[in-house]
C-alpha positions in Angstrom: 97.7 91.6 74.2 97.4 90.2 77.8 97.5 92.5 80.8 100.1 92.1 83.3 101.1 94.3 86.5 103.0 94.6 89.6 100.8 92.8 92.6 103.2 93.2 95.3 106.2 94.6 96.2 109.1 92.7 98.8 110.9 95.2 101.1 113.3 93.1 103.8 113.9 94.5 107.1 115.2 93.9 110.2 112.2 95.0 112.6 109.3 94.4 111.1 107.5 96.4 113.4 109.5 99.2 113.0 108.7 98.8 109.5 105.2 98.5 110.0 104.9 101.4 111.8 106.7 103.6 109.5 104.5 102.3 106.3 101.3 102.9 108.2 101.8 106.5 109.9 105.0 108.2 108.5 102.9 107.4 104.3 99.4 106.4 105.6 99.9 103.0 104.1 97.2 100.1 106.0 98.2 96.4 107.0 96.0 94.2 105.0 97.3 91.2 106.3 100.1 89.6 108.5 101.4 86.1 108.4 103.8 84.4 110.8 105.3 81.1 110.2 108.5 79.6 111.6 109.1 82.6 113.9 108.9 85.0 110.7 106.4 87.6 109.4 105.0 88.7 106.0 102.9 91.7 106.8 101.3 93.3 103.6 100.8 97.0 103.7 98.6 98.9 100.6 97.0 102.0 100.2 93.3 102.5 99.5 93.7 101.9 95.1 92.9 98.2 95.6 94.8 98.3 92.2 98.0 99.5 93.7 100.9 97.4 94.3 101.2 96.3 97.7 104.0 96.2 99.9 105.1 92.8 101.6 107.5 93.4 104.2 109.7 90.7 106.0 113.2 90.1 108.0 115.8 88.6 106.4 115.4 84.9 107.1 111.7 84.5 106.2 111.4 82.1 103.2 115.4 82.0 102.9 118.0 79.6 103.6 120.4 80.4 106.5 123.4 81.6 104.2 121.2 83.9 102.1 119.4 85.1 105.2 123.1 86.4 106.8 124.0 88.0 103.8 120.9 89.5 102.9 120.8 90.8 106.9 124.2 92.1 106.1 123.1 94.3 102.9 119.7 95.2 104.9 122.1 96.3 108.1 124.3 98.6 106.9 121.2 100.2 104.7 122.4 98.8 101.4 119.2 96.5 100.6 117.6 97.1 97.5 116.0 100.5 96.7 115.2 103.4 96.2 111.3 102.3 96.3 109.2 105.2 94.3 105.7 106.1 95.6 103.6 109.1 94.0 101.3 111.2 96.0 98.9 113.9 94.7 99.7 115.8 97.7 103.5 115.8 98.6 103.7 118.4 101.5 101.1 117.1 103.0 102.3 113.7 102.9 106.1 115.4 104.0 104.6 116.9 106.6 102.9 113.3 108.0 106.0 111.5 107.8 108.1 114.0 109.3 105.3 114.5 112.1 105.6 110.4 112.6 109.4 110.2 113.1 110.4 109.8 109.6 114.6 110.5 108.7 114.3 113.1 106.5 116.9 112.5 103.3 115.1 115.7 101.3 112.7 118.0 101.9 110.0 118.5 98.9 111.6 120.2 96.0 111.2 120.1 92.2 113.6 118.2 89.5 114.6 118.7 86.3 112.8 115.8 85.1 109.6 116.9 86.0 108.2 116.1 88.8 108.5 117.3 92.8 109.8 115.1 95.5 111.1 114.1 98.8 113.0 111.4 100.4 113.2 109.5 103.5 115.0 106.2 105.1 112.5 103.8 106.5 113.8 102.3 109.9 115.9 99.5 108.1 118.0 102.4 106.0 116.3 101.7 102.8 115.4 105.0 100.6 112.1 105.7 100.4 111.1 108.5 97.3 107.8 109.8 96.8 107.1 111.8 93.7 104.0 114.2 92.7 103.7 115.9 89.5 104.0 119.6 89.1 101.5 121.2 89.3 
């Protein structure tokens, strides 16, 4: 059977240095690279697996026509983009405490779910919710 997986990951925002800035310090996430073309930016945020997906964050408008950009800016505005995005840490309160140190909006603090695991929840600066899940322990 051929091998497929998930290579990167598209998060729209409206300031993508807002963005950028809450990927790298509130979860520890690094830029990896950052294009700009036709006043927009891709900027492309991973962690240190270089097998993890990566994240590729951009406004509304880059690679869009003008009617899909307003009404994706709409959805991204009023925080109804797409989302949750899910990332797993082995070390949840640590990573909690980070994010909350950096700024983060705090949706919930770590606690443990029925379905197994332990997590937390935050809004990154363009309203969408960000879960990260460990196992229990």
């Amino acid at each position: 059977m051929t091998s497929i997986s998930l290579t990167f990951c598209p998060i729209t925002v409206d300031d993508v240095d807002a963005a950028i800035t809450f990927y790298r310090d509130a979860l520890g996430l690094t830029v990896s690279n950052d294009v700009s073309s036709d006043g927009h930016r891709w900027v492309t945020l991973g962690s240190s697996d270089p097998n993890a997906p990566a994240l590729v964050v951009s406004d509304p408008g880059a690679g869009r026509s003008p009617d899909d950009a307003a009404a994706l800016h709409a959805l991204v505005a009023k925080g109804s983009g797409p989302g949750p995005y899910v990332f797993f840490t082995d070390d949840l309160d640590a990573l909690f405490e980070q994010a909350s140190a950096a700024g983060a909006e705090v949706l919930q603090e770590p606690m443990d779910q029925p379905w197994g695991t332990r997590d937390c929840a935050f809004r990154d600066p363009a309203g969408t919710m960000i879960r990260v899940n460990q196992a229990r322990r």
